[in-house]
C-alpha positions in Angstrom: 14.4 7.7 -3.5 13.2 8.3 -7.1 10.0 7.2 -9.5 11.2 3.4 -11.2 8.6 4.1 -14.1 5.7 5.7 -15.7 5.0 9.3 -16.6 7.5 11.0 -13.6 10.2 8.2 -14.3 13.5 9.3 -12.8 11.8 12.1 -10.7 14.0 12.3 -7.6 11.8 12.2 -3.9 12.7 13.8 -0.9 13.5 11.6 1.8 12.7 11.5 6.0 15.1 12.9 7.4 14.4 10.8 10.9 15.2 7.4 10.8 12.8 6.3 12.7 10.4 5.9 9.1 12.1 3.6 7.2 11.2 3.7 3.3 10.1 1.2 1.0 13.5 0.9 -0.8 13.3 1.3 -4.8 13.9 -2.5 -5.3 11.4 -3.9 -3.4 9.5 -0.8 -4.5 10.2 -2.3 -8.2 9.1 -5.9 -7.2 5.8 -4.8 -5.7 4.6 -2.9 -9.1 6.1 -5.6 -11.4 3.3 -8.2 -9.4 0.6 -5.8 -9.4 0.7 -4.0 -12.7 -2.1 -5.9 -14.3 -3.9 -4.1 -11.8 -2.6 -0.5 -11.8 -4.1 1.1 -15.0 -7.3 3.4 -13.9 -7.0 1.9 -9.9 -8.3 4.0 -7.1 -5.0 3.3 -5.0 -4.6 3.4 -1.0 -1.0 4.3 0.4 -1.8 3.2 3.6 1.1 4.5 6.1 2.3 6.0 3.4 5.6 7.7 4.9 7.1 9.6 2.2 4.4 8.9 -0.3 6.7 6.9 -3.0 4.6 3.9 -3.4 1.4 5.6 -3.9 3.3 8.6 -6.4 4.9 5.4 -7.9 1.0 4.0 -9.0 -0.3 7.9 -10.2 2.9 7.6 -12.8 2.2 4.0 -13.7 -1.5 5.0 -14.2 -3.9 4.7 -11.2 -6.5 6.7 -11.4 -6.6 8.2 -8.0 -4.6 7.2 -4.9 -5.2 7.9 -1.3 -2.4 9.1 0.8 -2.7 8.0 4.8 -0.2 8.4 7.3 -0.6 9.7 11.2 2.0 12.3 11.2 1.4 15.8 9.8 5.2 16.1 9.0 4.8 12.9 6.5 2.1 14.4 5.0 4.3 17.8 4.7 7.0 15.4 2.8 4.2 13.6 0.6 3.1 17.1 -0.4 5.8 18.3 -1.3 7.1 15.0 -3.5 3.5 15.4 -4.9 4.2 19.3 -5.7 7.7 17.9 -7.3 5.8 15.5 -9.6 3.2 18.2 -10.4 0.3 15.6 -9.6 -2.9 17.6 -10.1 -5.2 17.9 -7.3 -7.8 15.5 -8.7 -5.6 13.1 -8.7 -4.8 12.3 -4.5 -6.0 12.7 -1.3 -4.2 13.2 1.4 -5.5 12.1 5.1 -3.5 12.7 8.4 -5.0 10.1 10.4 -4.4 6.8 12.1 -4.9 3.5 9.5 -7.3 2.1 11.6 -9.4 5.4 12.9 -9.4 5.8 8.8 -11.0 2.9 7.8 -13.3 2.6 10.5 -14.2 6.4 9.4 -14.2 5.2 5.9 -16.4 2.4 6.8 -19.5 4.6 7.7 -19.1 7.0 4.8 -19.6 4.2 2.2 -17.0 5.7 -0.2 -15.7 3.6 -3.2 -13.8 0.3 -2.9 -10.2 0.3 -3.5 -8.4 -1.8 -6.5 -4.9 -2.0 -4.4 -4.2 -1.4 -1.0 -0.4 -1.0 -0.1 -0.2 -1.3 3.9 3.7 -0.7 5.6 3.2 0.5 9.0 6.7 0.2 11.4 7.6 -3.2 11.6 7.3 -2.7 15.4 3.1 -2.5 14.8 0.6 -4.4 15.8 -0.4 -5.6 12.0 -3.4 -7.6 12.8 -5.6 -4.7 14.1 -5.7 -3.1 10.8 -5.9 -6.7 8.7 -8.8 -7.4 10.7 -10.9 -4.8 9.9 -9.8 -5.5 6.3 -10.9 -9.2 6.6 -13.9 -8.3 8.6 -15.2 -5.8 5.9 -13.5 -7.0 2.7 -16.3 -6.6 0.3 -16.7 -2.7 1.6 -13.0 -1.7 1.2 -11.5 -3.4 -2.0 -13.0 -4.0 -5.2 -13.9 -7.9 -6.2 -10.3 -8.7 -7.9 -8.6 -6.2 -5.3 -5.4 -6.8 -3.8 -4.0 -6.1 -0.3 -0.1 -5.8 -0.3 1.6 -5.9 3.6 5.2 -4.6 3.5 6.2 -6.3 7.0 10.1 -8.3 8.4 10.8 -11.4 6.9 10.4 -12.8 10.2 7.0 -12.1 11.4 4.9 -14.4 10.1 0.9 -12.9 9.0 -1.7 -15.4 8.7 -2.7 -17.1 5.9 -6.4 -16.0 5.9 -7.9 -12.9 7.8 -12.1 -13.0 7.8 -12.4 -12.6 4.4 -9.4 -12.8 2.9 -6.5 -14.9 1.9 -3.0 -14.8 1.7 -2.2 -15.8 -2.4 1.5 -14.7 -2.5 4.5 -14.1 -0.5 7.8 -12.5 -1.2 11.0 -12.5 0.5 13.8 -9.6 0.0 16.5 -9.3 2.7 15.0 -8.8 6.1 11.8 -7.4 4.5 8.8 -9.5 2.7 5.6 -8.7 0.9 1.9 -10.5 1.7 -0.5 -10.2 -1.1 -4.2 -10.8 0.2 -7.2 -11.0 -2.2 -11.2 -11.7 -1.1 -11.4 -15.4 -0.2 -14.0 -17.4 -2.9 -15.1 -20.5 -2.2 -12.8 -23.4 -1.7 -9.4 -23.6 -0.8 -7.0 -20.9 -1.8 -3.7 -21.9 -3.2 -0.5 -20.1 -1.6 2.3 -19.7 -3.2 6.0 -18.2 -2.0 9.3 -16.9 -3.4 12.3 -15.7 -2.5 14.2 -13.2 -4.2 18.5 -13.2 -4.2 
């Protein structure tokens, strides 16, 4: 793995070892921040199941402001330390949190902390998705800022609903077995969804 862009551009990452994580691969990694650029400059970031941490060092070296780092295993966060440690990212710049998504944002949700501009969410493929989108959809207006964005890496082939509580589905994209659903908050009136697939 290594940084696409930004200020650690070509920085090589250290990998899992186990297979059983399976990275964000640096062309669908490249995809994902081409879409959300417009939103990265200055964003308080949340690399939700974060795994090795690339997606979330990819935003601090395109500009985000601050990004949380959330994964339940303690030897993922030893592996995002230490690809933060390679990229010198200055402690005022991350946080990292060794804790279940869910049991996070339910503890996030009685602390009241800050809203999030992007959310990037890629648990194993095998998870239960909706558990997590619901509390997202339930508290919406809590967890991501008005124009905030909520990015599900998940297989091609299982299919996330269009609109979650309070939030809708605004973009899909296809690559290989793997695809990418891009939530906003829902407005009033019908949301228009719209799909691609990438060669």
């Amino acid at each position: 793995m290594r940084v696409i862009a930004g200020s650690f551009r070509g920085r090589k990452l250290k990998s899992p070892a186990s297979f059983e994580t399976r990275p964000t691969s640096d062309r669908l990694r490249e995809t994902l921040f081409n879409v959300i650029a417009p939103h990265i400059e200055g964003a308080r970031f949340l690399d939700l199941c974060a795994g090795a941490g690339a997606v979330g060092i990819e935003a601090i070296s395109r500009g985000a402001a601050y990004v949380t780092f959330v994964d339940r295993s303690r030897q993922m966060g030893r592996l995002i330390k230490a690809n933060l440690d390679l990229c010198r990212v200055g402690v005022d710049e991350f946080e990292l949190v060794i804790m279940e998504a869910g049991d996070f944002l339910r503890r996030r949700l009685k602390r009241k902390g800050e809203p999030w501009t992007v959310v990037f969410f890629d648990p194993p493929y095998a998870e239960d998705y909706l558990r997590v989108l619901k509390l997202f959809g339930k508290d919406a207006n809590e967890l991501m800022n008005e124009d905030g964005l909520l990015v599900v890496e998940h297989h091609h082939k299982n299919d996330l609903p269009e609109a979650v509580g309070g939030l809708r589905r605004c973009r899909v994209l296809k690559q290989g077995e793997s695809a990418l659903s891009f939530y906003e908050r829902a407005e009033d009136g019908a949301e228009e969804i719209s799909s691609a697939k990438l060669d």
